[in-house]
C-alpha positions as a Markdown table, in Angstrom:
| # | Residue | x | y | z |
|---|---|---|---|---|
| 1 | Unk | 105.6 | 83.0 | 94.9 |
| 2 | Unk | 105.1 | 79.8 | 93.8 |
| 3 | Unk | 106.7 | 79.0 | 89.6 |
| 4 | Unk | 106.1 | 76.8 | 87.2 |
| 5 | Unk | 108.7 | 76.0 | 84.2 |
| 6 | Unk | 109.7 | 74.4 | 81.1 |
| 7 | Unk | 111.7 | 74.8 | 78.2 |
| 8 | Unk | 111.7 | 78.3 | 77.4 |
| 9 | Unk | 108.7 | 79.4 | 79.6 |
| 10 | Unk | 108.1 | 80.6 | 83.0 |
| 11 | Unk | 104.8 | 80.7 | 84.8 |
| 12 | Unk | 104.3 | 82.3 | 88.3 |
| 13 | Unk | 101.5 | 82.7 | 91.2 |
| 14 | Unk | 102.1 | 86.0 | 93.3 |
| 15 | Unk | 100.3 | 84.8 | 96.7 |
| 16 | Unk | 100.7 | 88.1 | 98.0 |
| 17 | Unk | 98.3 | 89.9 | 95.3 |
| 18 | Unk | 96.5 | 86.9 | 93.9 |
| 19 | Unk | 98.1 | 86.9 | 90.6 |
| 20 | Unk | 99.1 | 85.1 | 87.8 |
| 21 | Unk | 102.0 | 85.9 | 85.4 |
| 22 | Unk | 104.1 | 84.5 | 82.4 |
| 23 | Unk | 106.9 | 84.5 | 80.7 |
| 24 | Unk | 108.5 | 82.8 | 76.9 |
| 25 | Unk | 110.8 | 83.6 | 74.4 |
| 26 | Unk | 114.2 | 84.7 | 74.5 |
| 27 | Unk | 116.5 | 86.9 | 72.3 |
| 28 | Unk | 114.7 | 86.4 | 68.8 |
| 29 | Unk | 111.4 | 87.1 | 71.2 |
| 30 | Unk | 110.5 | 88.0 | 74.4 |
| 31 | Unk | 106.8 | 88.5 | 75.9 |
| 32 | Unk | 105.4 | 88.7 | 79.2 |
| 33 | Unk | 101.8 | 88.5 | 80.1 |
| 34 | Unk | 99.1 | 88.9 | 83.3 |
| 35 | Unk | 97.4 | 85.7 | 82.9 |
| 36 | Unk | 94.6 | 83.8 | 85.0 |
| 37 | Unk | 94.4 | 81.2 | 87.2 |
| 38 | Unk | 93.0 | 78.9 | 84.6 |
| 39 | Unk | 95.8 | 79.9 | 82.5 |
| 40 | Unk | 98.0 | 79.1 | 85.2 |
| 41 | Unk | 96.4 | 75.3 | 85.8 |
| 42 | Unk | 96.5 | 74.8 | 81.9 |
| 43 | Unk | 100.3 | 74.9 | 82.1 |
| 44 | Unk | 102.1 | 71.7 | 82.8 |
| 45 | Unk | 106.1 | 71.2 | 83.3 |
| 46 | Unk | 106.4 | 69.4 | 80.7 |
| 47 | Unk | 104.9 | 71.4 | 77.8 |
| 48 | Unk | 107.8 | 73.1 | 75.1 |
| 49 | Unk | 108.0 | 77.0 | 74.4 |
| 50 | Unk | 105.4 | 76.7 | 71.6 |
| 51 | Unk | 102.8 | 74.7 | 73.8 |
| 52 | Unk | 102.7 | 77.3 | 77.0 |
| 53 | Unk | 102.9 | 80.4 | 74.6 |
| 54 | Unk | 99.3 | 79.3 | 72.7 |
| 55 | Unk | 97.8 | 79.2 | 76.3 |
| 56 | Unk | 100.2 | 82.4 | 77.7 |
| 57 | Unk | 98.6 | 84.8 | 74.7 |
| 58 | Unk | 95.4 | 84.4 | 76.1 |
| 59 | Unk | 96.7 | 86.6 | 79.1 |
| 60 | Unk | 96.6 | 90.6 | 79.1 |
| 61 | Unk | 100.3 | 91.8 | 77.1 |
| 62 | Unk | 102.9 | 93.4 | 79.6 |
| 63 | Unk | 105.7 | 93.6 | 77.6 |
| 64 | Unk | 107.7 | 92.0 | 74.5 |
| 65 | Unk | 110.6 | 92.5 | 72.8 |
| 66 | Unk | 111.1 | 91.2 | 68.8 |
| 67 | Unk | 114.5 | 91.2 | 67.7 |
| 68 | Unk | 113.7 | 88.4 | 64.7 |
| 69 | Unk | 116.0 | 90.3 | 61.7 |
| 70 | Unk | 112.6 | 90.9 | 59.9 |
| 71 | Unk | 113.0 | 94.7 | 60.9 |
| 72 | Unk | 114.9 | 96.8 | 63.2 |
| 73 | Unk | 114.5 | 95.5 | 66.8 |
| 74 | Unk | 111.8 | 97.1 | 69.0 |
| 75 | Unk | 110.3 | 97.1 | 72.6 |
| 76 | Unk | 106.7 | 97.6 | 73.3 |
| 77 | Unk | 105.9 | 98.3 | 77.2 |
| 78 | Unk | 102.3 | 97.7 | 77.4 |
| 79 | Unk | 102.1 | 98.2 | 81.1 |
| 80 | Unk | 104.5 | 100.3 | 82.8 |
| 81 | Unk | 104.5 | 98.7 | 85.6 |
| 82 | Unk | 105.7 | 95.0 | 85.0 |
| 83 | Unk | 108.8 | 95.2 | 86.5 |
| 84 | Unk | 107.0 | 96.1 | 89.9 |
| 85 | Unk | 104.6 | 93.2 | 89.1 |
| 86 | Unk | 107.2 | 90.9 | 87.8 |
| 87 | Unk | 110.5 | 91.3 | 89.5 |
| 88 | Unk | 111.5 | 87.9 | 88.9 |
| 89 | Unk | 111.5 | 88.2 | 84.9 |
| 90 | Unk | 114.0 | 87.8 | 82.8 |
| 91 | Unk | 112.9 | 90.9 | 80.5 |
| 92 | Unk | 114.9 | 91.2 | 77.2 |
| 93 | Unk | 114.8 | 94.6 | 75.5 |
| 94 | Unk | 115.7 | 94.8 | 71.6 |
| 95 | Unk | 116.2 | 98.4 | 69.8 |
| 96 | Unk | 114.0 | 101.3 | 70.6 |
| 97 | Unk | 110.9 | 101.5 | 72.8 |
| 98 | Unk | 107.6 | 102.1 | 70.8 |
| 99 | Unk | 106.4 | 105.4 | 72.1 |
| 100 | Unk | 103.2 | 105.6 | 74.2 |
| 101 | Unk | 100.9 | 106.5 | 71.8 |
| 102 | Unk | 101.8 | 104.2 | 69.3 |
| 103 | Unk | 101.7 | 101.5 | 72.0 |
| 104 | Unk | 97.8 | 103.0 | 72.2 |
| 105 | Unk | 97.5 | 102.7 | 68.3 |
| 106 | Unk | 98.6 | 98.8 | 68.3 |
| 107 | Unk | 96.3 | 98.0 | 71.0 |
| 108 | Unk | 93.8 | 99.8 | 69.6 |
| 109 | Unk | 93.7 | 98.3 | 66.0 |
| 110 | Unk | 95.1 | 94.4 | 67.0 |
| 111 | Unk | 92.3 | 92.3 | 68.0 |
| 112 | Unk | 95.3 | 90.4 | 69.5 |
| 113 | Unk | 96.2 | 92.9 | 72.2 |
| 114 | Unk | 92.2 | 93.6 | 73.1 |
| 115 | Unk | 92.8 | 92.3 | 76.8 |
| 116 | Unk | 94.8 | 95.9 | 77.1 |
| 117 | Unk | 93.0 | 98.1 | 75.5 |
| 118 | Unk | 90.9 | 99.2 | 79.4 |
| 119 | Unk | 94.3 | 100.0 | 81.0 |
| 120 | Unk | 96.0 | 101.5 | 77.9 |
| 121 | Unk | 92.8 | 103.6 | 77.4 |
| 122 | Unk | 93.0 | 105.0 | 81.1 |
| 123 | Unk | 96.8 | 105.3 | 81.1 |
| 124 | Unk | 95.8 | 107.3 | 77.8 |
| 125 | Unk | 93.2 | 109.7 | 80.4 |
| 126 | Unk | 95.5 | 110.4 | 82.7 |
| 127 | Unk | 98.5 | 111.8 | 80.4 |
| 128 | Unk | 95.9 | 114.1 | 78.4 |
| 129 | Unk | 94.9 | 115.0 | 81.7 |
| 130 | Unk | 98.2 | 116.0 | 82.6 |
| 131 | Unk | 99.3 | 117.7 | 79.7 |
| 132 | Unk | 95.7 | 120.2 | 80.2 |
């Protein structure tokens, strides 16, 4: 695997599957993201948290946790399986886990999470599928 890092952000190439992946934030706000490899040559050592997380949040949502004291702290999984695609992240989980199908709503109705919206639909499939 080869990293990338800077203040408050980590960026990683996965050689073994050809993919890209970041991380920012920490216990106010955590997100992790599949991003791609122009993404990945966009980030540079030396940028701060705020510089690498405009360029991260063009990647697909795997996971964030908000704990800002706006509002009880919450978790939103958008993929299920980022810990098997990210073993290396420092994950950070705040409160309760949104439930899957208001995960489905969020992505759904935020223009800002429209790079899940394929995988959450089919993950969506397959549990009505299931529960037929």
């Amino acid at each position: 695997m080869q990293f990338r890092k800077g203040g408050g952000w980590t960026a990683c190439f996965d050689e073994e599957n050809g993919r890209y992946f970041g991380e920012y934030g920490g216990t106010q706000s955590y997100h992790l993201f599949e991003i791609t490899k122009e993404i990945f040559d966009r980030l540079d050592e030396s940028m701060t948290e705020y510089e690498a997380a405009e360029i991260l949040y063009d990647g697909r949502h795997l996971y964030m946790s908000v704990d800002d004291r706006c509002g009880p702290p919450y978790t939103i999984v958008f993929d299920d399986e980022y810990e098997t695609l990210c073993p290396w992240a420092k994950a950070i989980r705040s409160g309760r886990v949104w439930p899957d199908e208001l995960t489905d709503a969020a992505v759904e109705v935020f223009e800002s999470e429209k790079n899940n919206r394929e995988q959450r639909r089919k993950k969506r499939e397959e549990r009505e599928g299931k529960d037929s």
